[in-house]
C-alpha positions as CSV (number, residue, x, y, z in Angstrom):
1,X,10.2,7.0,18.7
2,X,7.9,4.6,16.8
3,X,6.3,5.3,13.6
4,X,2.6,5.3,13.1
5,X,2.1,3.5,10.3
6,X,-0.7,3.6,8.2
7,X,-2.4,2.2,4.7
8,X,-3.1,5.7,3.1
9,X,-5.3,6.5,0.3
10,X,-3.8,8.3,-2.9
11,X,-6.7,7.7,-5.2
12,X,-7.2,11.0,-7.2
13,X,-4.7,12.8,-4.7
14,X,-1.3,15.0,-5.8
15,X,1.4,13.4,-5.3
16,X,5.1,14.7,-6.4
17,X,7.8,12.9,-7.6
18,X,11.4,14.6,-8.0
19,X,13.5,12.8,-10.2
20,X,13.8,10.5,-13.6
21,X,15.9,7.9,-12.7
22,X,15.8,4.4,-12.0
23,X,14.6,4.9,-8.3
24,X,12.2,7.3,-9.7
25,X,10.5,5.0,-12.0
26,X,10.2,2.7,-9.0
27,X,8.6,5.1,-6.9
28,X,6.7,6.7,-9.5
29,X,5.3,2.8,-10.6
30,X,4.3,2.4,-6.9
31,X,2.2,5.3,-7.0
32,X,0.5,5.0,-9.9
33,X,-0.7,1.7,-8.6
34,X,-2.2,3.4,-5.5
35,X,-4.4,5.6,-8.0
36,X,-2.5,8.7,-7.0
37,X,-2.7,11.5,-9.8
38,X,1.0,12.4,-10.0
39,X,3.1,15.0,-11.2
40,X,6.7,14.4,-11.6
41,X,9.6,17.0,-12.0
42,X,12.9,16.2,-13.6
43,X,15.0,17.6,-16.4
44,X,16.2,14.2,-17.5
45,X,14.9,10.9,-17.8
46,X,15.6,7.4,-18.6
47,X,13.5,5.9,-21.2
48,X,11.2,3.5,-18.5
49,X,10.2,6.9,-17.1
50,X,9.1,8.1,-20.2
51,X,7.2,5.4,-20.8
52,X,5.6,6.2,-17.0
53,X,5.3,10.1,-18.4
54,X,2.9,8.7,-20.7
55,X,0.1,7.8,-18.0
56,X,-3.1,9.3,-18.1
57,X,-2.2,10.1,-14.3
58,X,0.8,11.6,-14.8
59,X,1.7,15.2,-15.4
60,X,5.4,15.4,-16.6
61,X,6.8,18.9,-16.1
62,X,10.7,18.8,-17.8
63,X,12.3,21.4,-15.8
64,X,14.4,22.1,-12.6
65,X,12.8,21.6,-9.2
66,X,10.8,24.4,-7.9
67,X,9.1,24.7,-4.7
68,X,5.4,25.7,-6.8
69,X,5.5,22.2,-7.9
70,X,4.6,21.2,-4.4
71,X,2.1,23.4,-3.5
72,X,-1.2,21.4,-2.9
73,X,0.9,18.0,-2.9
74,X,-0.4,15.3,0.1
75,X,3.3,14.0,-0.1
76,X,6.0,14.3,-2.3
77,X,9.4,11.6,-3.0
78,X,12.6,13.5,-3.4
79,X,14.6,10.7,-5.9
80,X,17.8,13.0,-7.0
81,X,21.2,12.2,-6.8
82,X,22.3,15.2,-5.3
83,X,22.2,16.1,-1.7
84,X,21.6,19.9,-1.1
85,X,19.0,19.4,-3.6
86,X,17.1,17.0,-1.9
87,X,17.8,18.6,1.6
88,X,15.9,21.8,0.1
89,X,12.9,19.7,-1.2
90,X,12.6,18.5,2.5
91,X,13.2,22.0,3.8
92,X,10.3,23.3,1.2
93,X,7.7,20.4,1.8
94,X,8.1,21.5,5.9
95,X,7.4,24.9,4.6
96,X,4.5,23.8,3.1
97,X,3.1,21.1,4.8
98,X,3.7,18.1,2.7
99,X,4.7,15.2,3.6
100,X,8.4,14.3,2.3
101,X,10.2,11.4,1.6
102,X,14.1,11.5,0.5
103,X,15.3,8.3,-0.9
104,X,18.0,6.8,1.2
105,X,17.9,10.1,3.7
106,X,15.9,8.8,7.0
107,X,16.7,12.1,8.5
108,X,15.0,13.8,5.7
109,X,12.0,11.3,5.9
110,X,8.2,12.5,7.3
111,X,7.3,8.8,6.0
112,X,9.3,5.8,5.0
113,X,7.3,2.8,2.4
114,X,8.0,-0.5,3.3
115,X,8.5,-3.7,1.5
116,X,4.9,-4.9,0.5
117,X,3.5,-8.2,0.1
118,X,0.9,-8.0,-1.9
119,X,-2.3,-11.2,-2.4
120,X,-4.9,-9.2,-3.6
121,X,-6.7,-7.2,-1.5
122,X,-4.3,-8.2,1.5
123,X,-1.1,-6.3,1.9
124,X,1.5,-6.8,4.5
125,X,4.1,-3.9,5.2
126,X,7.4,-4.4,6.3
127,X,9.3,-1.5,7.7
128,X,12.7,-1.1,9.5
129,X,12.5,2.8,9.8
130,X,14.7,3.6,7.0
131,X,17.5,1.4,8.9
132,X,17.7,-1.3,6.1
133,X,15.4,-1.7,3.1
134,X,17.6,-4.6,2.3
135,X,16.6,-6.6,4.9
136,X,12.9,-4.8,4.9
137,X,12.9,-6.7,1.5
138,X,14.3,-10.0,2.4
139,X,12.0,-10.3,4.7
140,X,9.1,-9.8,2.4
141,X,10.8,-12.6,0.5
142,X,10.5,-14.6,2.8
143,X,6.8,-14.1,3.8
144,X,5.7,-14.2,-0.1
145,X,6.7,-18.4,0.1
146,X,4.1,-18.0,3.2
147,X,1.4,-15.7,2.2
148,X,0.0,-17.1,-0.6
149,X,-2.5,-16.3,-4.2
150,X,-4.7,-18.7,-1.7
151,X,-4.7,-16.3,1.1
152,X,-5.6,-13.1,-1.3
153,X,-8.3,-15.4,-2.7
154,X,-9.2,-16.4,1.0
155,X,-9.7,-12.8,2.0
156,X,-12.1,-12.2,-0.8
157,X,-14.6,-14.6,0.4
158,X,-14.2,-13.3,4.1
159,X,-15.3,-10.3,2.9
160,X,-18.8,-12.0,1.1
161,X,-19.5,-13.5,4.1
162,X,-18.5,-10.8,6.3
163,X,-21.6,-8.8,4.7
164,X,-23.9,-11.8,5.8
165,X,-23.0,-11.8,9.1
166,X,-23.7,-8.1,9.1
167,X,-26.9,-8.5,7.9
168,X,-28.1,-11.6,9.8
169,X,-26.5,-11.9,13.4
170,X,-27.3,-8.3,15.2
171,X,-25.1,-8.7,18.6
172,X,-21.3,-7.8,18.1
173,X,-20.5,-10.6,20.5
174,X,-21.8,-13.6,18.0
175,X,-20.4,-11.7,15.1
176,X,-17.1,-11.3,16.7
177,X,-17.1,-15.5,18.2
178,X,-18.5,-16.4,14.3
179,X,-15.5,-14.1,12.6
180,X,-13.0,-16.0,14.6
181,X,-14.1,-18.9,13.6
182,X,-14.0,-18.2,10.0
183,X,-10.9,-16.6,9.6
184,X,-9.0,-19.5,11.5
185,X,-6.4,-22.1,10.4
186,X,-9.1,-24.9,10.1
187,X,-11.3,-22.3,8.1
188,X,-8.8,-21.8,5.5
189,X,-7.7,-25.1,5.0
190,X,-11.0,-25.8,4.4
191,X,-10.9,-23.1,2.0
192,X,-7.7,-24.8,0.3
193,X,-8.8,-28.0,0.5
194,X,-12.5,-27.8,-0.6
195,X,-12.3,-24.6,-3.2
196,X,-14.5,-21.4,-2.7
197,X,-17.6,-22.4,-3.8
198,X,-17.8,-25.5,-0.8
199,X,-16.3,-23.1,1.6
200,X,-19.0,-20.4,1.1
201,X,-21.6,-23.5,1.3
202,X,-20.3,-24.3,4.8
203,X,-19.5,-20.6,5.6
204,X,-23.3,-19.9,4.8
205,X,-24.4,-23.0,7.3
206,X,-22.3,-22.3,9.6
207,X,-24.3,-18.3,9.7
208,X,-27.5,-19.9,9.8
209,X,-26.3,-21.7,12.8
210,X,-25.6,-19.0,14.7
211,X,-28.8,-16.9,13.4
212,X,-30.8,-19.7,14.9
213,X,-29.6,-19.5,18.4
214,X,-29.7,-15.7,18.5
């Protein structure tokens, strides 16, 4: 059955890593990125997790899993090497609720996080449904030659002029012909080509324009 996938909002939420290890970190880096206040829970760790421990975000609790550590949790990442463990973290976040990831365990997966490619504000997620992250990140290899700074940069001024358009053309239909033809090909060439400041010149005419025929 397809997935629903989603961008989701961690800023400020609990989120619970198990785990200190290298896979850990990773996960753990990923998360801190998204703003998420995060607890992790291992008895060992490597010295780039301690480093992550000392995050103002992070809560480091040095001890064996427990299933308390979850309660209240949006989602939690199960990153140990051994199996039964990780099958009982899934088993407990079901219990409670939260949503569970085991690393390399699609069975034992609520959620899966694809490969990202990230221009600033503009993300795009790869996924395979746990089948191959390998190839989930070769492909984002592959796109991050395509999807360029320029297009994060790009996006940024959509969004300036986005809030004119709002503001100045009141029917949806004229908003919706105008946003097409500002987020086209020819658009962000322009945009390439001509640097922000022309683009939001032309951008701006091209908003009165359609004002003046509404």
């Amino acid at each position: 059955m397809a997935k629903y996938p989603i961008f989701l909002e961690l800023r400020g939420r609990h989120v619970v890593v198990i785990g200190g290890g290298t896979v850990a970190v990773r996960k753990a880096q990923s998360l801190i990125a998204s703003g998420a206040r995060l607890v992790i829970v291992a008895k060992h760790t490597d010295e780039a997790m301690d480093a992550i421990c000392q995050a103002e975000c992070v809560r480091f609790v040095k001890d064996s899993y427990a299933k308390e550590y979850l309660v209240g949790a949006v989602l939690a990442i199960a990153a140990t090497n051994d199996t039964e463990l990780n099958k009982q973290i899934y088993k407990d976040c079901q219990e409670l609720e939260v949503l569970c990831n085991v690393v390399d365990e699609p069975e034992l997966c609520d959620f899966f996080v694809p490969a990202i490619v990230n221009r600033g504000h503009l993300q795009i997620a790869i996924g395979t449904e746990g089948y191959s992250p390998a190839y989930a990140g070769h492909l984002r290899k592959k796109l991050e030659q395509i999807i360029t700074e320029q297009h994060g940069l790009f996006l940024a001024e959509l969004e300036a002029v986005r809030k004119l358009i709002q503001e100045r053309i009141p029917e949806c239909d004229n908003r919706k012909i105008l946003a097409g033809e500002l987020v086209d090909d020819k658009s962000f060439e322009l945009f390439v080509k001509e640097g922000a400041k022309n683009w939001r010149s032309w951008a701006e005419k091209m908003v009165e324009n359609c004002e003046s025929q509404t």
